[in-house]
C-alpha positions as CSV (number, residue, x, y, z in Angstrom):
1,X,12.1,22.6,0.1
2,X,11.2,21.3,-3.0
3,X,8.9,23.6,-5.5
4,X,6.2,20.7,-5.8
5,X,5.4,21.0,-1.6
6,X,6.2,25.2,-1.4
7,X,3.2,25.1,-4.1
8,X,0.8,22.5,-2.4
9,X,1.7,24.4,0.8
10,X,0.9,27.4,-0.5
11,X,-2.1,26.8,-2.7
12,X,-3.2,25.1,0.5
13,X,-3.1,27.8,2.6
14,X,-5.5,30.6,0.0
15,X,-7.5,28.0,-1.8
16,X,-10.8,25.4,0.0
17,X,-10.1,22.2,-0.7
18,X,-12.4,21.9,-3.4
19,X,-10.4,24.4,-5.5
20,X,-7.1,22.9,-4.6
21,X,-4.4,22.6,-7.5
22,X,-3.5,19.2,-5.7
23,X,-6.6,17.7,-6.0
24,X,-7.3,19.2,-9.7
25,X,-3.9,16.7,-10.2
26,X,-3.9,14.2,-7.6
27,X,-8.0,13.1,-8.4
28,X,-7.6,10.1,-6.0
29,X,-7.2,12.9,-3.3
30,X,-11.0,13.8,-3.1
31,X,-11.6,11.0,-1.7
32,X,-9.9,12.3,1.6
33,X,-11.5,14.8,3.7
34,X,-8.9,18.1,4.0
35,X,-7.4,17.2,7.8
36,X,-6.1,13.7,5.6
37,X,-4.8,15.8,3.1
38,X,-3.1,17.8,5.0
39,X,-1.3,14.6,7.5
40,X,-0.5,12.8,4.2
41,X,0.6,15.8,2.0
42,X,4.4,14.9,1.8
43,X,3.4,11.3,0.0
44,X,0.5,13.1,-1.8
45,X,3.0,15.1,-3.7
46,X,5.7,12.5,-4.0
47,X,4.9,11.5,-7.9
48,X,6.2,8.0,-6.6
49,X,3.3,7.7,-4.3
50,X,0.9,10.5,-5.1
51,X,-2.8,10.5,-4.5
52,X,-3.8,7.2,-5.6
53,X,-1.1,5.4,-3.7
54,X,-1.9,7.2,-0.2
55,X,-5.8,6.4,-1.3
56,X,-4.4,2.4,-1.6
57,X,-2.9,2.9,1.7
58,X,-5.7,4.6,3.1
59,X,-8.1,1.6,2.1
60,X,-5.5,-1.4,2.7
61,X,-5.3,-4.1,5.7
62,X,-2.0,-5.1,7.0
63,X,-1.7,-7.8,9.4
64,X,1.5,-7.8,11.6
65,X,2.7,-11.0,12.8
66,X,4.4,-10.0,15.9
67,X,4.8,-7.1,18.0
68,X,8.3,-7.6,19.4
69,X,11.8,-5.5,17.6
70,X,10.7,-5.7,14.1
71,X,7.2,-5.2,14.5
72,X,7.5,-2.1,16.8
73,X,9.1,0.1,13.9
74,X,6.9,-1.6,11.4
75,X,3.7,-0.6,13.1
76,X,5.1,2.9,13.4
77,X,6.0,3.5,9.8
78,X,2.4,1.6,8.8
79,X,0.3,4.2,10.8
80,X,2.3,6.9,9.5
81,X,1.8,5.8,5.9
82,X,-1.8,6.1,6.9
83,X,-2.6,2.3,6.2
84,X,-6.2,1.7,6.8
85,X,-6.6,-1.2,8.7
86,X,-4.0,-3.1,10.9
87,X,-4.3,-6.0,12.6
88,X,-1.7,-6.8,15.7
89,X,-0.7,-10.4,16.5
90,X,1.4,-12.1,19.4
91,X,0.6,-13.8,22.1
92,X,3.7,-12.5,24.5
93,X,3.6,-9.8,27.3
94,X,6.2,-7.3,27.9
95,X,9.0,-8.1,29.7
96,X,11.4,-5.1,31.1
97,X,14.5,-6.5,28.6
98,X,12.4,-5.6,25.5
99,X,12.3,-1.9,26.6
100,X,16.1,-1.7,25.2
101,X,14.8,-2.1,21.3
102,X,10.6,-2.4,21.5
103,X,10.4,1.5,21.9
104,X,6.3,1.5,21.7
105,X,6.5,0.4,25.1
106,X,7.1,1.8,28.5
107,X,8.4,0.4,32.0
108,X,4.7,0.8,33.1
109,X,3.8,-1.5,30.6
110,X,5.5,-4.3,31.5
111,X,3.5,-7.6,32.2
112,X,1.1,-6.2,29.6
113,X,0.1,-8.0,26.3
114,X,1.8,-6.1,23.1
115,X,-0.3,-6.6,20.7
116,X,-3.1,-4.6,23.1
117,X,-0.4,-2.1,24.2
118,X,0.6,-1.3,20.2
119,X,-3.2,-1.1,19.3
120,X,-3.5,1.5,22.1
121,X,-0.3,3.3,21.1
122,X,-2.0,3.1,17.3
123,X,-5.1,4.8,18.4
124,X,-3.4,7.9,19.9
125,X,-1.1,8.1,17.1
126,X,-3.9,8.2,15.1
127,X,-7.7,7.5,15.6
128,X,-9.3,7.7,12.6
129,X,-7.2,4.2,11.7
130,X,-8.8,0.7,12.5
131,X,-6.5,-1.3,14.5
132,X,-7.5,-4.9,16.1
133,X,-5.2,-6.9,19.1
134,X,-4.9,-10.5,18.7
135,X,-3.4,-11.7,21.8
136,X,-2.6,-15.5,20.3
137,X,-0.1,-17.6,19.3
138,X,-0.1,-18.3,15.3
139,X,0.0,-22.0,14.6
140,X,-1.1,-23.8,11.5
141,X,-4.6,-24.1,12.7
142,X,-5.4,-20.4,12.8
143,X,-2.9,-18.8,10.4
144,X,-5.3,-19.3,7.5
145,X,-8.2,-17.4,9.2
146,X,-5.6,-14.6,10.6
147,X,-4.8,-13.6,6.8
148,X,-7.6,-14.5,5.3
149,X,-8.7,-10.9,4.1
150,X,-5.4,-8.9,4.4
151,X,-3.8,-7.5,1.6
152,X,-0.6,-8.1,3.1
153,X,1.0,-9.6,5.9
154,X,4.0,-8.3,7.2
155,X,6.1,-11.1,9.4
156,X,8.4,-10.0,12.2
157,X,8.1,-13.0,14.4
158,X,11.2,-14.8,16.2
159,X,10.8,-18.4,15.4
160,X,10.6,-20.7,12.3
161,X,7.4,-22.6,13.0
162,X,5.3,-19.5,13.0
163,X,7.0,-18.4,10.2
164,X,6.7,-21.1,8.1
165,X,2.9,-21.5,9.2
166,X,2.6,-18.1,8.0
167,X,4.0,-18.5,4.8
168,X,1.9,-21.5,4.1
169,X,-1.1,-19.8,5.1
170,X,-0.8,-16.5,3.2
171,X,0.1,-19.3,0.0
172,X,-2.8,-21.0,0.6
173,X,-5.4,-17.5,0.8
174,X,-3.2,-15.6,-2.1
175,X,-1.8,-13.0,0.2
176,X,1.6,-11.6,-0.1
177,X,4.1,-11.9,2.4
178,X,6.9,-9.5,3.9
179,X,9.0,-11.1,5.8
180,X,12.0,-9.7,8.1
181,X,13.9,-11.3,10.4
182,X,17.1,-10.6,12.6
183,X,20.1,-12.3,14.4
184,X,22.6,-10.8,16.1
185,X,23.9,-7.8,13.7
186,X,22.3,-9.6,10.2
187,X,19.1,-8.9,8.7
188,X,17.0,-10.1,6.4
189,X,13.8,-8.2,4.4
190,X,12.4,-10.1,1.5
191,X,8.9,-10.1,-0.1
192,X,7.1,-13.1,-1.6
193,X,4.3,-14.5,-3.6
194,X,4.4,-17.9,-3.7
195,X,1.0,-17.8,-4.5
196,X,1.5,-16.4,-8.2
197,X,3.1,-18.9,-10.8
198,X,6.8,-18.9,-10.9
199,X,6.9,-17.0,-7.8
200,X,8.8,-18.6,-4.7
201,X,7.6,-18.6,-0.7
202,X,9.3,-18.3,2.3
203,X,9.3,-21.8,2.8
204,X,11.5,-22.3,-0.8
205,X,14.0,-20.2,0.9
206,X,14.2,-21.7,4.0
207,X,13.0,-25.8,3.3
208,X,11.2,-28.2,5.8
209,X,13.7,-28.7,8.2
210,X,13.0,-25.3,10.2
211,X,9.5,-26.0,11.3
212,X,10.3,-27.3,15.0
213,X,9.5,-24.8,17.5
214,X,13.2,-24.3,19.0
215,X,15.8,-21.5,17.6
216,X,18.2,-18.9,18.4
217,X,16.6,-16.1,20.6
218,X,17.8,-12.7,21.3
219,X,18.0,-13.2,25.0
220,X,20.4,-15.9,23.6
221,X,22.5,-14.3,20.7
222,X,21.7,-10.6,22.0
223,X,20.6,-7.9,19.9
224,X,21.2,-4.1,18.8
225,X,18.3,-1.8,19.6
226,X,19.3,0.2,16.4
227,X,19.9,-2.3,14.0
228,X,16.5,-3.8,14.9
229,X,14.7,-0.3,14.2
230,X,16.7,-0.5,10.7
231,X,15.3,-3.7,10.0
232,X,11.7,-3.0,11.0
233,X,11.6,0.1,9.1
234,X,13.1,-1.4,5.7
235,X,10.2,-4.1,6.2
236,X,7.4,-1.5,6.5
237,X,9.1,0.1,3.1
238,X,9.3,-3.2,1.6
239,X,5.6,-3.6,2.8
240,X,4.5,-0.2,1.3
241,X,5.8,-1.6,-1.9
242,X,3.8,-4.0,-2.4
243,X,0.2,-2.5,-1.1
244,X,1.4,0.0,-4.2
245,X,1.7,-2.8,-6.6
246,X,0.0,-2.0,-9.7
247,X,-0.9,1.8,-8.2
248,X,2.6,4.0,-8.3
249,X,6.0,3.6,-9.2
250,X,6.9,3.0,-5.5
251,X,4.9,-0.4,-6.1
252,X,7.5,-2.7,-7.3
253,X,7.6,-5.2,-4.7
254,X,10.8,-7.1,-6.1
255,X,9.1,-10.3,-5.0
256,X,11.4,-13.1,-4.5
257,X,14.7,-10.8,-4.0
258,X,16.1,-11.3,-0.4
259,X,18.2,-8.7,1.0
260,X,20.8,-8.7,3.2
261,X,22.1,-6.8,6.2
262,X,25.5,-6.4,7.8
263,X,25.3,-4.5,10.9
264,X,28.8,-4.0,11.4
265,X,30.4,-3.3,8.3
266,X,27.7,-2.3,7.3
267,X,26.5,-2.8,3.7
268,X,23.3,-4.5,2.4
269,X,23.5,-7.3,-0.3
270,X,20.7,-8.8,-2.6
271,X,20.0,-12.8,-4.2
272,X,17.1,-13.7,-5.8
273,X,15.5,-17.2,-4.2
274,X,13.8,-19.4,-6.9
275,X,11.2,-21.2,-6.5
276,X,11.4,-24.9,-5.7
277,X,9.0,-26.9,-7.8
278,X,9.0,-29.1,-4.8
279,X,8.6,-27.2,-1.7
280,X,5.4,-28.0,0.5
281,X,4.1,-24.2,0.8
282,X,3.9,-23.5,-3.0
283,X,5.7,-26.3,-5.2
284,X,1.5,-26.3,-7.0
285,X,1.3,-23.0,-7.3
């Protein structure tokens, strides 16, 4: 264990919370009462993190565009971070073949909206975070409203036109994006500000030509329970990353720099997509 936690641990366990050694070096940490202190302790004395990163999370607002593979494990590791606010989006009910990789739900939950079954599941897991179901279907008419006043908005959806309505949308209120996406036994994590000069947009990386409403699904192509959990759960690091922009050294959102997953080999890869002066989303910005 390392000597950092053996001494919050123990300093914990003589010492109020007011005389804490944690606190005395973590000021940020007043600000939570001792019962968040305690839940959050292992990122508290992370120096990467420390106590004004897990005071950012605590006071941040995450919207999650889709409650399916990706965003099952990303909800999961956002709660557990201790993320303020989250706000749950899709417009699909469970189905009994999403049981094999969207492990928030159960068989008795089938027929049930998601979002409203992962906003449930949030409020057990923990209650003293705000979480809001939005049973809808994001299209370029509501997307700017949706993440209007998120800090960011973490994309797991399964087709290109919400996608790319997404992207324009966070371009358009100055929101960062993560976006993570999966087919077959390849995935894809990548963080952008198109918003910010120089900085590129999902839609540089992708173009026009992906806004139509068909695309590969996983009921066609199949999927790999596992290697979607890997993929959500690299998003809602990637997503952690940028909340701490600015706050820690875990805040270096690497915006702009795709990366890769092979699923089979497996290995991971990285590119860097530029940003097209041209594109639709963000050639002004």
């Amino acid at each position: 264990m390392p000597f950092a936690l053996i001494f919050y641990l123990t300093a914990r366990r003589s010492l109020s919370a007011s005389q804490n050694p944690l606190l005395a070096t973590n000021p940020a940490s007043m600000s939570l009462p001792p019962d968040r202190l305690d839940r959050f302790a292992r990122h508290i004395v992370l120096p990467e993190v420390g106590g004004m990163g897990q005071d950012r999370l605590t006071r941040a607002h995450v919207v999650l565009v889709g409650m399916g593979g990706i965003g099952n494990p990303a909800l999961q590791y956002l709660a557990g971070a201790g993320v303020g606010r989250l706000t749950l989006v899709d417009s699909d009910v469970i189905e009994a073949s999403n049981l094999q990789r969207q492990t928030l739900f159960a068989a008795s939950d089938v027929g049930r909206a998601k979002a409203e079954v992962a906003a449930e599941w949030t409020h057990r897991f923990d209650p003293a975070l705000e979480v809001e179901a939005q049973v809808l279907r994001v299209t370029r008419d509501n997307a700017r409203e949706l993440v209007r006043d998120a800090d960011i908005v973490l994309d797991g959806c399964d087709n290109f036109a919400t996608r790319l309505a997404v992207s324009d949308a966070c371009v358009a209120e100055g929101v960062p994006l993560t976006s993570a996406a999966l087919g077959r036994f390849q995935g894809q994590v990548a963080n952008f500000a198109g918003h910010r000069e120089g900085q590129p947009c999902y839609r540089c990386f992708v173009g026009d030509a992906f806004d139509a409403e068909d695309c590969d699904t996983c009921a066609e192509q199949g999927v790999l329970g596992a290697m979607v959990g890997m993929v959500g759960a690299f998003a809602a690091m990637h997503g952690l990353r940028a909340l701490l922009e600015n706050v820690s050294t875990l805040g270096d959102p690497q915006w702009g720099q795709l990366y890769l997953f092979n699923g089979m080999k497996p290995d991971m890869r990285s590119m860097r997509i530029a940003k097209d002066a041209g594109c639709s989303g963000c050639g002004s910005a």
